[in-house]
PDB file of N, CA, C and O in Angstrom:
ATOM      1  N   UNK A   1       0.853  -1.165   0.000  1.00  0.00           N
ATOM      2  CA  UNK A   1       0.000   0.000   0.000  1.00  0.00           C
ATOM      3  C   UNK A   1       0.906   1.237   0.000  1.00  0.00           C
ATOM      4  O   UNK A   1       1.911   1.170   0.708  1.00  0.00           O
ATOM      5  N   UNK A   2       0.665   2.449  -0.758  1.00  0.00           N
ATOM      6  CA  UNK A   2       1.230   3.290  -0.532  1.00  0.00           C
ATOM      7  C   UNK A   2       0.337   4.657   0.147  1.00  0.00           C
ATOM      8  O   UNK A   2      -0.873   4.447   0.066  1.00  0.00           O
ATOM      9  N   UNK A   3       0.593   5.663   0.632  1.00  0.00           N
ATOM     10  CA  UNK A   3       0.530   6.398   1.621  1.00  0.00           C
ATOM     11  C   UNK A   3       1.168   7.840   0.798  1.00  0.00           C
ATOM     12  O   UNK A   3       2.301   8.209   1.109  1.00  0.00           O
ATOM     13  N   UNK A   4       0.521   8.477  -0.062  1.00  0.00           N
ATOM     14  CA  UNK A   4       1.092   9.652  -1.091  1.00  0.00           C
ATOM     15  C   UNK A   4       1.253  11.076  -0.450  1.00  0.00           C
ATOM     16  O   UNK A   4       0.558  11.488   0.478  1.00  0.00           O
ATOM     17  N   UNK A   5       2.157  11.701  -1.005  1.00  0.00           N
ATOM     18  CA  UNK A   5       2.506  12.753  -0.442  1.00  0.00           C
ATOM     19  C   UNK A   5       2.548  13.209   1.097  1.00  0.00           C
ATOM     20  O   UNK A   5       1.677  13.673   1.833  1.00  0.00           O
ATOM     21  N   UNK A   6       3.865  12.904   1.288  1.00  0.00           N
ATOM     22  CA  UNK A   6       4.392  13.314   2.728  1.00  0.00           C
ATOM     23  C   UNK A   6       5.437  14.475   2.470  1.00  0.00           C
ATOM     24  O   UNK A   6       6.327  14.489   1.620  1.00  0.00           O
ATOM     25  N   UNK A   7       5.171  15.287   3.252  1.00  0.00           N
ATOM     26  CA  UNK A   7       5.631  16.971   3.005  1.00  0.00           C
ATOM     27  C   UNK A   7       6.721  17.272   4.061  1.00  0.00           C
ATOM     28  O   UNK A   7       7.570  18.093   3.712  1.00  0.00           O
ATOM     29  N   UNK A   8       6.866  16.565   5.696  1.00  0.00           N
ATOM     30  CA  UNK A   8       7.764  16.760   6.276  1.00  0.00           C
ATOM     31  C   UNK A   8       7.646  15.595   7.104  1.00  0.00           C
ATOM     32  O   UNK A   8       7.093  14.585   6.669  1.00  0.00           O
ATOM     33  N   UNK A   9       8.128  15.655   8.280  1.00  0.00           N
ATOM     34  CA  UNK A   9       8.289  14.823   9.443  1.00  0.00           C
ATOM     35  C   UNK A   9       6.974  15.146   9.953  1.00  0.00           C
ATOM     36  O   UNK A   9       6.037  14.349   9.914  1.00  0.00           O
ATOM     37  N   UNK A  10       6.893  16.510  10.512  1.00  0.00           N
ATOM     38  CA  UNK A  10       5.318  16.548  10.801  1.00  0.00           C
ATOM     39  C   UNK A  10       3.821  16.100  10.151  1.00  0.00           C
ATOM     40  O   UNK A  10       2.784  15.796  10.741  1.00  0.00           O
ATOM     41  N   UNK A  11       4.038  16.157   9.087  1.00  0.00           N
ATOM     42  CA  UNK A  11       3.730  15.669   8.124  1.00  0.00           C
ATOM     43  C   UNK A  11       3.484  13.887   7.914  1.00  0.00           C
ATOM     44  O   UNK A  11       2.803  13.397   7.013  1.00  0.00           O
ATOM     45  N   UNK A  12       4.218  13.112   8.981  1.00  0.00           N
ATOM     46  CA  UNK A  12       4.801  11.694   8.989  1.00  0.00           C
ATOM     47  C   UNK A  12       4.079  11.501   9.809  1.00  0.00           C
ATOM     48  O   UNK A  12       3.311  10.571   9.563  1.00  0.00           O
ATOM     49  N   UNK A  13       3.892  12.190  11.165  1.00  0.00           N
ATOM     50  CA  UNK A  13       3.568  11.945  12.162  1.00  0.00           C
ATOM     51  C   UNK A  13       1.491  11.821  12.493  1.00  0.00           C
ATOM     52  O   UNK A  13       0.806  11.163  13.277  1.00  0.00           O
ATOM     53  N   UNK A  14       1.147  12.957  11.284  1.00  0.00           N
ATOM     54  CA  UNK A  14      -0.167  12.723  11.260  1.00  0.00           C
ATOM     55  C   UNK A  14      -0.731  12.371  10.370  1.00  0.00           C
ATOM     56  O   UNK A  14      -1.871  12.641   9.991  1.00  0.00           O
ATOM     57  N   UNK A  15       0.328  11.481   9.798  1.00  0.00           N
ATOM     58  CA  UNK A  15      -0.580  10.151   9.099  1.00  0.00           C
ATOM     59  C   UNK A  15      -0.310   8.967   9.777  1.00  0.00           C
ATOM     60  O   UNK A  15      -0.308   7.901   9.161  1.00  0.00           O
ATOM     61  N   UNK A  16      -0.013   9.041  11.338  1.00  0.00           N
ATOM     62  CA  UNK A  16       0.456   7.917  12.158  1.00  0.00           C
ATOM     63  C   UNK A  16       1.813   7.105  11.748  1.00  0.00           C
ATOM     64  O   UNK A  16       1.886   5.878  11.812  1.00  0.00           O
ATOM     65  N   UNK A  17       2.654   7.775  11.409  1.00  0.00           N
ATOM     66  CA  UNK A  17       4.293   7.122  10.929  1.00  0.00           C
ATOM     67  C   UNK A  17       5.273   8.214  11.843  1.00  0.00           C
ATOM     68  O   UNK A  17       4.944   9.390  11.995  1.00  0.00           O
ATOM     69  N   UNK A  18       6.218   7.768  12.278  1.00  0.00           N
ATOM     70  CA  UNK A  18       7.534   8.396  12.638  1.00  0.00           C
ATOM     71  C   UNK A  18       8.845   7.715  11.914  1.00  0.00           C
ATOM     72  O   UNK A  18       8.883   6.733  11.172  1.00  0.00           O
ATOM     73  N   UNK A  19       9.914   8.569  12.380  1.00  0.00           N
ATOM     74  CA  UNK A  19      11.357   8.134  11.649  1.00  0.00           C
ATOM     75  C   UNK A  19      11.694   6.733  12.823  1.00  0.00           C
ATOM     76  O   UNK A  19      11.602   6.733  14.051  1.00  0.00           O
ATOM     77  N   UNK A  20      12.015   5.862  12.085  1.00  0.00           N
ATOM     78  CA  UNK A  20      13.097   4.892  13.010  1.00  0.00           C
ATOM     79  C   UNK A  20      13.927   4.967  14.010  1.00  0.00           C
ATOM     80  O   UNK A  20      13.945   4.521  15.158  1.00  0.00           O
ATOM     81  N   UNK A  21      14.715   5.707  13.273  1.00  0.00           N
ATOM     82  CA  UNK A  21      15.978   6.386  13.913  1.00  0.00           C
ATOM     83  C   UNK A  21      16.193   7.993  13.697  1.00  0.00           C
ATOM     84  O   UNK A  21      15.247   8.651  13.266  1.00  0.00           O
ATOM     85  N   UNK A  22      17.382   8.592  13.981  1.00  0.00           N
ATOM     86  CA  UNK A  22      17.363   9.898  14.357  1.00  0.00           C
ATOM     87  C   UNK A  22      18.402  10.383  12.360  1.00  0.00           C
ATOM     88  O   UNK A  22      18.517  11.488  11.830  1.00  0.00           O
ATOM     89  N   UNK A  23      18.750   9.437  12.018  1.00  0.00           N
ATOM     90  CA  UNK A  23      19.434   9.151  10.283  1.00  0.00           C
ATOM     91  C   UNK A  23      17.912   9.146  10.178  1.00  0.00           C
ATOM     92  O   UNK A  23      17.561  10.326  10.151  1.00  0.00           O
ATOM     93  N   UNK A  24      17.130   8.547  10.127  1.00  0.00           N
ATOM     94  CA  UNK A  24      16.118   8.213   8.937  1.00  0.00           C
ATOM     95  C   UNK A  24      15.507   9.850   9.262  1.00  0.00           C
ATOM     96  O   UNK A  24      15.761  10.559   8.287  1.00  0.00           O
ATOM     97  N   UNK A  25      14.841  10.554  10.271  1.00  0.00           N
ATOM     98  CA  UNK A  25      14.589  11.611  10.456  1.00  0.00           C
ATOM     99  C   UNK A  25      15.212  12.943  10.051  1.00  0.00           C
ATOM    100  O   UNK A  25      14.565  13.989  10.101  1.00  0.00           O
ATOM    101  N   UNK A  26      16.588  12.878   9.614  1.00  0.00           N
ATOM    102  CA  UNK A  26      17.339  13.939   9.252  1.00  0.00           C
ATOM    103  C   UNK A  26      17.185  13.516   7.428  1.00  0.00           C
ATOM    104  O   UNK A  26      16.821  14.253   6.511  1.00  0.00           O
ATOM    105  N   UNK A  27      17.574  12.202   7.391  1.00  0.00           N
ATOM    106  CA  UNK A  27      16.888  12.067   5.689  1.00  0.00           C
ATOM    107  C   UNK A  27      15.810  12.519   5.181  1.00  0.00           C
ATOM    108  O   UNK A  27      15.810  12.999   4.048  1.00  0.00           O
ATOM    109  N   UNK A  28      14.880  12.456   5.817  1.00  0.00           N
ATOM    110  CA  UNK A  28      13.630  13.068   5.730  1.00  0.00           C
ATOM    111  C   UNK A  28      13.253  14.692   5.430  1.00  0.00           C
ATOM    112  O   UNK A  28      12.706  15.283   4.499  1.00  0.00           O
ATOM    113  N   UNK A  29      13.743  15.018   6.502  1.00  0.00           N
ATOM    114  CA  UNK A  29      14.609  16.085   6.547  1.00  0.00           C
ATOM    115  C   UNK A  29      14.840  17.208   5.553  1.00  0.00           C
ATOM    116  O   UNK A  29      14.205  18.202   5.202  1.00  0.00           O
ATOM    117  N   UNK A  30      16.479  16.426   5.114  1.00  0.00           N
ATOM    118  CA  UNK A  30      16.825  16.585   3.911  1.00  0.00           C
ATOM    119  C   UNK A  30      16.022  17.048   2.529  1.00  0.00           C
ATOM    120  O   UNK A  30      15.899  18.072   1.857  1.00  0.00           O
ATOM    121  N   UNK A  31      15.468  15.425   2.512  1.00  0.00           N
ATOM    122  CA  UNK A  31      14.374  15.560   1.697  1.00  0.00           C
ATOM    123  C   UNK A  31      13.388  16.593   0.885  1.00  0.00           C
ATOM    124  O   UNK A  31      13.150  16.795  -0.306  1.00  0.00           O
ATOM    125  N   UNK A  32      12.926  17.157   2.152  1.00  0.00           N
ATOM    126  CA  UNK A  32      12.006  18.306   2.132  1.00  0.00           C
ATOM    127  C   UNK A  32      12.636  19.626   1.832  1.00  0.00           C
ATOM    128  O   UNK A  32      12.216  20.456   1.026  1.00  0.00           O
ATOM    129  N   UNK A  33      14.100  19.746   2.870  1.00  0.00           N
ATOM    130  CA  UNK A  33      14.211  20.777   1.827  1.00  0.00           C
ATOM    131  C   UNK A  33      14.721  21.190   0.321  1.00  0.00           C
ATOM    132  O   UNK A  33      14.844  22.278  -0.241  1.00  0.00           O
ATOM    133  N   UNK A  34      14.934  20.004  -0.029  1.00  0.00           N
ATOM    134  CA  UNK A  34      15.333  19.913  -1.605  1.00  0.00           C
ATOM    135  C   UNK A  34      13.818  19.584  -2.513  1.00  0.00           C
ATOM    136  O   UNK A  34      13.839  19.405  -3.731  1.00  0.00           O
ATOM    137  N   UNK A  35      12.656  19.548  -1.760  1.00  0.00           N
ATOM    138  CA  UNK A  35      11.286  19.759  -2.966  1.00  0.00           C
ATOM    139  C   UNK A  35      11.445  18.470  -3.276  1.00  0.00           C
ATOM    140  O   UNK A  35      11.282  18.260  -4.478  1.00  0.00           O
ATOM    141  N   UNK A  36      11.708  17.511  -2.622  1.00  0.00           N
ATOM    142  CA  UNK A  36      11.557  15.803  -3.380  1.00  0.00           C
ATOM    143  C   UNK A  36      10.417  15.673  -3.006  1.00  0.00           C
ATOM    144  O   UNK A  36      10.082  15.842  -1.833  1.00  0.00           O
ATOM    145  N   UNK A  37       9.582  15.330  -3.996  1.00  0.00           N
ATOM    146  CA  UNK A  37       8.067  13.931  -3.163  1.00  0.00           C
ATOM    147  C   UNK A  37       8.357  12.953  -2.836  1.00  0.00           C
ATOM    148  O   UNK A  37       9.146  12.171  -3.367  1.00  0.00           O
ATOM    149  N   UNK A  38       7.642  12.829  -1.724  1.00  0.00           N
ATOM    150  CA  UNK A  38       8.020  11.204  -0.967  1.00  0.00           C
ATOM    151  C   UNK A  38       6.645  10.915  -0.341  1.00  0.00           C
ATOM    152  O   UNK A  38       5.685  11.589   0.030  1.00  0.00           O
ATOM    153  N   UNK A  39       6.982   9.593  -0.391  1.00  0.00           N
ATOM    154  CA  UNK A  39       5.158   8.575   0.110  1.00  0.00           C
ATOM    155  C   UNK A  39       6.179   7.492   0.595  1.00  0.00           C
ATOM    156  O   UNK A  39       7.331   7.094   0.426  1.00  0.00           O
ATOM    157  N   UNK A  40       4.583   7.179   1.581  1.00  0.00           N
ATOM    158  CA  UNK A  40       5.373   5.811   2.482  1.00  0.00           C
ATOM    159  C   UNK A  40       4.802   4.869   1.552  1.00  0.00           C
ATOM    160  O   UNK A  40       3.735   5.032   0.960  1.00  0.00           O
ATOM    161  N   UNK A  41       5.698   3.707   1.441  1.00  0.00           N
ATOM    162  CA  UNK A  41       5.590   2.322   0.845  1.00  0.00           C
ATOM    163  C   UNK A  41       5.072   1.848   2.175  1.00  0.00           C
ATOM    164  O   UNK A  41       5.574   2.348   3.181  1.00  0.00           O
ATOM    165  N   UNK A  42       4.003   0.827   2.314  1.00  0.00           N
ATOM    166  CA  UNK A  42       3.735   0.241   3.749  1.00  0.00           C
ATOM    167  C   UNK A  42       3.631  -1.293   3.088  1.00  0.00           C
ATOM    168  O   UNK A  42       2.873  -1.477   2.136  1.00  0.00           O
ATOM    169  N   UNK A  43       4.332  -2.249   3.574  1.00  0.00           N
ATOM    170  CA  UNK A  43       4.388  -3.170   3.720  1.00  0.00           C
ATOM    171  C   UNK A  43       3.966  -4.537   4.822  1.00  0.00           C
ATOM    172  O   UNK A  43       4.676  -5.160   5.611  1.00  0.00           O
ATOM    173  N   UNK A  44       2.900  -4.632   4.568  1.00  0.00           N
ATOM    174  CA  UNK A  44       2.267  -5.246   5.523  1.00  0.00           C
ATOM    175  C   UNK A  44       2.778  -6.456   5.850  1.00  0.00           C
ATOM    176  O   UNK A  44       2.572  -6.658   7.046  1.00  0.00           O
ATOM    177  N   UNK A  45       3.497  -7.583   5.200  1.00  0.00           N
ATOM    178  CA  UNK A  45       3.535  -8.560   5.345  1.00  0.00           C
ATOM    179  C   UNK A  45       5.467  -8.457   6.095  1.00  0.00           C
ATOM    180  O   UNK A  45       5.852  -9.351   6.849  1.00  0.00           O
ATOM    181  N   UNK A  46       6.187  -7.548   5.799  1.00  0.00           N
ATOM    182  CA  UNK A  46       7.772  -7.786   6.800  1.00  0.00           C
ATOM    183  C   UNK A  46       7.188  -6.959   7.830  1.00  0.00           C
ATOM    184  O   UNK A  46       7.680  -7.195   8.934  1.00  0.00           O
ATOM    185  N   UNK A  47       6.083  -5.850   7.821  1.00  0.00           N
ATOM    186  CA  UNK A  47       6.764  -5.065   8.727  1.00  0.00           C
ATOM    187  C   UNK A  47       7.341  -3.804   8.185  1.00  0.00           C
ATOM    188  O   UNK A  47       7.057  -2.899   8.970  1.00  0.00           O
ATOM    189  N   UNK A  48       7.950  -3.416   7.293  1.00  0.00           N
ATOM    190  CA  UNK A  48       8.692  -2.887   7.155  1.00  0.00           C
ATOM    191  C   UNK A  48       8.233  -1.693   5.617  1.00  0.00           C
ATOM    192  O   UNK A  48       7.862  -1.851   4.454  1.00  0.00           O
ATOM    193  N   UNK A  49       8.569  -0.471   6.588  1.00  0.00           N
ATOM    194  CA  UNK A  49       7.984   1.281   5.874  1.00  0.00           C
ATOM    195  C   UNK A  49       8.526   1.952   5.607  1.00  0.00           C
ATOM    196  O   UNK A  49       9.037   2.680   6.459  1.00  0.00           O
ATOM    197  N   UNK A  50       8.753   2.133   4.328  1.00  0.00           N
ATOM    198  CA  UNK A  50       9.325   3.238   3.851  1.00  0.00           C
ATOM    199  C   UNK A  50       9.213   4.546   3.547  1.00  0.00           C
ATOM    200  O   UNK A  50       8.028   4.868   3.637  1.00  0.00           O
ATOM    201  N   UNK A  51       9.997   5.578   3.183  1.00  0.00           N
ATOM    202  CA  UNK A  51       9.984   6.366   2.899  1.00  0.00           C
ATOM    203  C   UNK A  51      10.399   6.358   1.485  1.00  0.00           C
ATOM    204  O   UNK A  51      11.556   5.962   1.352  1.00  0.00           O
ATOM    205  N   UNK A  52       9.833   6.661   0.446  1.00  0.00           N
ATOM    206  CA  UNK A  52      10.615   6.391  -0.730  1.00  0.00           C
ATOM    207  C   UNK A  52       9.854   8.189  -1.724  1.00  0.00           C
ATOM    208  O   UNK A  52       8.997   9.002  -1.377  1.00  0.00           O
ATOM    209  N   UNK A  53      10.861   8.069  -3.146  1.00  0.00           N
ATOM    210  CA  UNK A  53      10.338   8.780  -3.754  1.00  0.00           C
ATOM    211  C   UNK A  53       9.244   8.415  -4.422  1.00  0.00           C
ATOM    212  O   UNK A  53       8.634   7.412  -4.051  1.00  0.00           O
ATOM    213  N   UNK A  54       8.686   9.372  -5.829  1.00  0.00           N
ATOM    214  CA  UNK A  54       7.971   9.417  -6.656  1.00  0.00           C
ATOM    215  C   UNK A  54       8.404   7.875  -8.024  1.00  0.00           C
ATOM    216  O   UNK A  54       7.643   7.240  -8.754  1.00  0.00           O
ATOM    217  N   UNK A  55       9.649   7.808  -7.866  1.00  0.00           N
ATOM    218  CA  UNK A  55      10.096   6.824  -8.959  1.00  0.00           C
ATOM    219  C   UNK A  55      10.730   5.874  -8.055  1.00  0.00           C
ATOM    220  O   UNK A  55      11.852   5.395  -8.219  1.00  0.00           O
ATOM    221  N   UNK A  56       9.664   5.552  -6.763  1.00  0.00           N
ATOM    222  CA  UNK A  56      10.516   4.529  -5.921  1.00  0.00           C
ATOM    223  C   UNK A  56      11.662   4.386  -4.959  1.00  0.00           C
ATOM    224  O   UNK A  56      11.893   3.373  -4.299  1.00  0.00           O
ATOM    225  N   UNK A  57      12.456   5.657  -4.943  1.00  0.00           N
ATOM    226  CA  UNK A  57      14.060   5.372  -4.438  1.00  0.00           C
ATOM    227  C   UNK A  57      13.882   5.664  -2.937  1.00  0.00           C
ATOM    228  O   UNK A  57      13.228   6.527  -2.352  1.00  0.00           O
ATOM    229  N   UNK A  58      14.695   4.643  -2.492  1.00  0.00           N
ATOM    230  CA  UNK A  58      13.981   4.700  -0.557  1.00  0.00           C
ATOM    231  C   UNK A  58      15.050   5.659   0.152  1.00  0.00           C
ATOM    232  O   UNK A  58      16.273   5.521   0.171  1.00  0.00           O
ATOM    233  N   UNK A  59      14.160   6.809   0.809  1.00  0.00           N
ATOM    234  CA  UNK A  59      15.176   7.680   1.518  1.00  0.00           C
ATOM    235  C   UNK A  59      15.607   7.503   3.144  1.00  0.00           C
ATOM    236  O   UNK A  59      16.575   7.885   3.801  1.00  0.00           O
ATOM    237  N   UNK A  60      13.952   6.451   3.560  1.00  0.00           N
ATOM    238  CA  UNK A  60      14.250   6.321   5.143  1.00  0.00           C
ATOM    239  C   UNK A  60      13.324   5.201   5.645  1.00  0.00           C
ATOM    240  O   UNK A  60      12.390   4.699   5.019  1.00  0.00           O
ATOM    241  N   UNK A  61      13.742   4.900   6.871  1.00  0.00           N
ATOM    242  CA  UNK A  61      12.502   3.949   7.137  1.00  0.00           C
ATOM    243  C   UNK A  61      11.766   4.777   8.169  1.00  0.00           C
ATOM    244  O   UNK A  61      11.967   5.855   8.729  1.00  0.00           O
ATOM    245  N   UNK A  62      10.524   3.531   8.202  1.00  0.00           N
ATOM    246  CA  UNK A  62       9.671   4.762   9.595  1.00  0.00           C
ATOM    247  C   UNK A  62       8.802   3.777  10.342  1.00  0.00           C
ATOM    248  O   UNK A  62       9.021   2.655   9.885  1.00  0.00           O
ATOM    249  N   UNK A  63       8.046   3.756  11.155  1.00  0.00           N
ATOM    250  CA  UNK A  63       7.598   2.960  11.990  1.00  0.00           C
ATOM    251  C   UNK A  63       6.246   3.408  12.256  1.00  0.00           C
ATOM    252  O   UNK A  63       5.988   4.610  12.204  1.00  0.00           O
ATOM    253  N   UNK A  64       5.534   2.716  12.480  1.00  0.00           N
ATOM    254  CA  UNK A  64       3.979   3.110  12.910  1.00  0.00           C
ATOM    255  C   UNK A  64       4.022   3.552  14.195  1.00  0.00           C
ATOM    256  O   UNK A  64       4.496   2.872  15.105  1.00  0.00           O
ATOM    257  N   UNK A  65       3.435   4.945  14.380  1.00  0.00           N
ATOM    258  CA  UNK A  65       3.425   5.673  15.219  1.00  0.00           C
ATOM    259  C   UNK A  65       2.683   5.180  16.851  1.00  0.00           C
ATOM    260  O   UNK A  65       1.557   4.700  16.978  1.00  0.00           O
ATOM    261  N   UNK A  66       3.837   5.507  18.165  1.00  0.00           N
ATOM    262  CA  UNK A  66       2.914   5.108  19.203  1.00  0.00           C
ATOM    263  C   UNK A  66       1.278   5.582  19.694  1.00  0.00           C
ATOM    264  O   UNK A  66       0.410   5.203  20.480  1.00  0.00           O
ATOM    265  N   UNK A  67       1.552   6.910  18.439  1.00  0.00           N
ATOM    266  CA  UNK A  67       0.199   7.258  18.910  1.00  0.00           C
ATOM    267  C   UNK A  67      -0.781   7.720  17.831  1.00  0.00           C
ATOM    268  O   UNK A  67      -1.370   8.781  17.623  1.00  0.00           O
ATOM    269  N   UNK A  68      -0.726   6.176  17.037  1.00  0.00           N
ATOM    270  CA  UNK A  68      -1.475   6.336  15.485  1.00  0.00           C
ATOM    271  C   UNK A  68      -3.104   6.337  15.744  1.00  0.00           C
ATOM    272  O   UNK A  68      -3.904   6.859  14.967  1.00  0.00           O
ATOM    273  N   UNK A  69      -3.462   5.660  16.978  1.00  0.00           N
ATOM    274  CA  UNK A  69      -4.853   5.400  17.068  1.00  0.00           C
ATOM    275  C   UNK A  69      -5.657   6.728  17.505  1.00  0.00           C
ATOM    276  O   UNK A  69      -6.694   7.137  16.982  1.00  0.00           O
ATOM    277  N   UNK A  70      -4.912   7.346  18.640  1.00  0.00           N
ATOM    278  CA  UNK A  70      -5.700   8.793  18.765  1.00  0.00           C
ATOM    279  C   UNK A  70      -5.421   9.529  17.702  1.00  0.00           C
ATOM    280  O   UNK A  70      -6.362  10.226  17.323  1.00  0.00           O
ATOM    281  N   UNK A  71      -4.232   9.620  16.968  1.00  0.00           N
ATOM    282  CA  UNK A  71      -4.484  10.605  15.733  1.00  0.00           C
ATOM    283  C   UNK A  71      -5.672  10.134  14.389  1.00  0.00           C
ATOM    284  O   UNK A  71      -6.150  11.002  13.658  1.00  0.00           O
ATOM    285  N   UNK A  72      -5.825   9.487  14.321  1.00  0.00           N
ATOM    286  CA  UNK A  72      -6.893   8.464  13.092  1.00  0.00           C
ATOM    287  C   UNK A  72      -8.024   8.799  13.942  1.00  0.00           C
ATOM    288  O   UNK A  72      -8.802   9.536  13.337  1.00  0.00           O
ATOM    289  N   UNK A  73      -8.337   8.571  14.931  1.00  0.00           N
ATOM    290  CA  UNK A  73      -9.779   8.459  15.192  1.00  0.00           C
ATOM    291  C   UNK A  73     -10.268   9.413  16.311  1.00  0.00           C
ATOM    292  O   UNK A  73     -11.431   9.405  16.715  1.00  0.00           O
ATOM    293  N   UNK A  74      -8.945  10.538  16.960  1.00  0.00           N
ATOM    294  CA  UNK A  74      -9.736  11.757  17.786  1.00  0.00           C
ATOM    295  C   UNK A  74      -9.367  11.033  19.629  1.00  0.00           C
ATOM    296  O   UNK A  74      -9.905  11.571  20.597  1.00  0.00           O
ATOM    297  N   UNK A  75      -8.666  10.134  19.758  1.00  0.00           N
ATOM    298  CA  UNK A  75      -8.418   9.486  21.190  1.00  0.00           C
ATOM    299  C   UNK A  75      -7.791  10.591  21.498  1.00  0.00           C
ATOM    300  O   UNK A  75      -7.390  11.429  20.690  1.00  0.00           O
ATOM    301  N   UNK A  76      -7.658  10.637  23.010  1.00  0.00           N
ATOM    302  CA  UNK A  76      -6.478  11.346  23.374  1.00  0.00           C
ATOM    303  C   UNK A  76      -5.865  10.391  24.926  1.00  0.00           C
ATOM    304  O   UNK A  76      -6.507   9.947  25.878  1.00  0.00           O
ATOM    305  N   UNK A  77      -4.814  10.369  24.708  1.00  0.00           N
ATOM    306  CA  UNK A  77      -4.252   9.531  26.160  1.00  0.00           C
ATOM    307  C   UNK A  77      -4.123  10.297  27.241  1.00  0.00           C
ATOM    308  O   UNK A  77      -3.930  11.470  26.922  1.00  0.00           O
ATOM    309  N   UNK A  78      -4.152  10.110  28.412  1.00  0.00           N
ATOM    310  CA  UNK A  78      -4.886  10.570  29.875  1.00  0.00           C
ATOM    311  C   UNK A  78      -3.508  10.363  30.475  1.00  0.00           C
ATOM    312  O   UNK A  78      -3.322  10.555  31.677  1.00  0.00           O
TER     313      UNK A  78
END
Protein backbone atom coordinates (compact mmCIF):
# COMPACT_ATOMS: atom_id res chain seq x y z
CA UNK A 1 0.00 0.00 0.00
CA UNK A 2 1.23 3.29 -0.53
CA UNK A 3 0.53 6.40 1.62
CA UNK A 4 1.09 9.65 -1.09
CA UNK A 5 2.51 12.75 -0.44
CA UNK A 6 4.39 13.31 2.73
CA UNK A 7 5.63 16.97 3.01
CA UNK A 8 7.76 16.76 6.28
CA UNK A 9 8.29 14.82 9.44
CA UNK A 10 5.32 16.55 10.80
CA UNK A 11 3.73 15.67 8.12
CA UNK A 12 4.80 11.69 8.99
CA UNK A 13 3.57 11.95 12.16
CA UNK A 14 -0.17 12.72 11.26
CA UNK A 15 -0.58 10.15 9.10
CA UNK A 16 0.46 7.92 12.16
CA UNK A 17 4.29 7.12 10.93
CA UNK A 18 7.53 8.40 12.64
CA UNK A 19 11.36 8.13 11.65
CA UNK A 20 13.10 4.89 13.01
CA UNK A 21 15.98 6.39 13.91
CA UNK A 22 17.36 9.90 14.36
CA UNK A 23 19.43 9.15 10.28
CA UNK A 24 16.12 8.21 8.94
CA UNK A 25 14.59 11.61 10.46
CA UNK A 26 17.34 13.94 9.25
CA UNK A 27 16.89 12.07 5.69
CA UNK A 28 13.63 13.07 5.73
CA UNK A 29 14.61 16.08 6.55
CA UNK A 30 16.82 16.59 3.91
CA UNK A 31 14.37 15.56 1.70
CA UNK A 32 12.01 18.31 2.13
CA UNK A 33 14.21 20.78 1.83
CA UNK A 34 15.33 19.91 -1.60
CA UNK A 35 11.29 19.76 -2.97
CA UNK A 36 11.56 15.80 -3.38
CA UNK A 37 8.07 13.93 -3.16
CA UNK A 38 8.02 11.20 -0.97
CA UNK A 39 5.16 8.57 0.11
CA UNK A 40 5.37 5.81 2.48
CA UNK A 41 5.59 2.32 0.84
CA UNK A 42 3.74 0.24 3.75
CA UNK A 43 4.39 -3.17 3.72
CA UNK A 44 2.27 -5.25 5.52
CA UNK A 45 3.54 -8.56 5.34
CA UNK A 46 7.77 -7.79 6.80
CA UNK A 47 6.76 -5.07 8.73
CA UNK A 48 8.69 -2.89 7.15
CA UNK A 49 7.98 1.28 5.87
CA UNK A 50 9.33 3.24 3.85
CA UNK A 51 9.98 6.37 2.90
CA UNK A 52 10.61 6.39 -0.73
CA UNK A 53 10.34 8.78 -3.75
CA UNK A 54 7.97 9.42 -6.66
CA UNK A 55 10.10 6.82 -8.96
CA UNK A 56 10.52 4.53 -5.92
CA UNK A 57 14.06 5.37 -4.44
CA UNK A 58 13.98 4.70 -0.56
CA UNK A 59 15.18 7.68 1.52
CA UNK A 60 14.25 6.32 5.14
CA UNK A 61 12.50 3.95 7.14
CA UNK A 62 9.67 4.76 9.60
CA UNK A 63 7.60 2.96 11.99
CA UNK A 64 3.98 3.11 12.91
CA UNK A 65 3.43 5.67 15.22
CA UNK A 66 2.91 5.11 19.20
CA UNK A 67 0.20 7.26 18.91
CA UNK A 68 -1.47 6.34 15.48
CA UNK A 69 -4.85 5.40 17.07
CA UNK A 70 -5.70 8.79 18.77
CA UNK A 71 -4.48 10.60 15.73
CA UNK A 72 -6.89 8.46 13.09
CA UNK A 73 -9.78 8.46 15.19
CA UNK A 74 -9.74 11.76 17.79
CA UNK A 75 -8.42 9.49 21.19
CA UNK A 76 -6.48 11.35 23.37
CA UNK A 77 -4.25 9.53 26.16
CA UNK A 78 -4.89 10.57 29.87
Amino acid sequence: MIIKDVKSVDDLYLKGFEPLTQTDEEAIQDAELKGVQMDINVNEETDTNLIVTSEGVHIAEVMIAATRHSQIYGWHSK
